[in-house]
N, C-alpha and C positions, 0 to 999 in steps of 0.2 A: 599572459598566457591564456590561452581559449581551453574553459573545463570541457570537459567529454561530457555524455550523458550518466555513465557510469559513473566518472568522478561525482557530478552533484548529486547522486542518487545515494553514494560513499558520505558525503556529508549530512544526509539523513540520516543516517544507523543509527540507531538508539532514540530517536526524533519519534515523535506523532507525527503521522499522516494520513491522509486520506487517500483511499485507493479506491478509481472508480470503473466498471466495468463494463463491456462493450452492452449486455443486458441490462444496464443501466443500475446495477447493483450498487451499493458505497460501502464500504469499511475503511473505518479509524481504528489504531491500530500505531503501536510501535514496530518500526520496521527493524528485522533482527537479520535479516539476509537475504543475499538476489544472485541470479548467476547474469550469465549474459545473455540467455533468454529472458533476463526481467521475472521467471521464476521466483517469487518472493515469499518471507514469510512475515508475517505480522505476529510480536504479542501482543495482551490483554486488546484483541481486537475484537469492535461492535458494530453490527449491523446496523444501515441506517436509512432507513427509507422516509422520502420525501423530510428532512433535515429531522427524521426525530431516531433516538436509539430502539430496534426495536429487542435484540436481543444482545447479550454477553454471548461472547466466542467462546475467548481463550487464545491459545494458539491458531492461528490459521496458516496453508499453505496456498496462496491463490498461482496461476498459470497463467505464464507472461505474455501471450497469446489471446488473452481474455480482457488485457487491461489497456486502457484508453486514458487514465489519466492518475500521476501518482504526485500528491500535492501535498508540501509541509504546512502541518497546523500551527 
């Protein structure tokens, strides 16, 4: 059976990953929920510029519109 995108994105929930944005932005980040705008939220999420952490989040809600790539760590 062929997963949807939604299903593999369901098999991340509770997973690290990395979520990177069309600004070229990156957060790691446990994914805790998405709609089907891709609308997601991450905890204990960290900014990360050019592969280094520069800050602790927390909670984040990023916009599904914004994102270009969401990859398990």
């Amino acid at each position: 059976m062929e997963a949807r995108p939604l299903d593999t994105l369901n098999k991340a929930r509770n997973k690290k990953v990395l979520v990177e944005l069309k600004n070229g932005k990156q957060f790691i980040g446990q994914i805790v929920s998405f709609d089907i705008h891709i609308n997601t939220v991450l905890e204990e999420a960290e900014e990360r510029v050019n592969g280094e952490i520069t800050r602790k989040l927390g909670t984040v809600f990023i916009r599904g519109d914004t994102i270009t790539i969401i990859s398990p760590q």
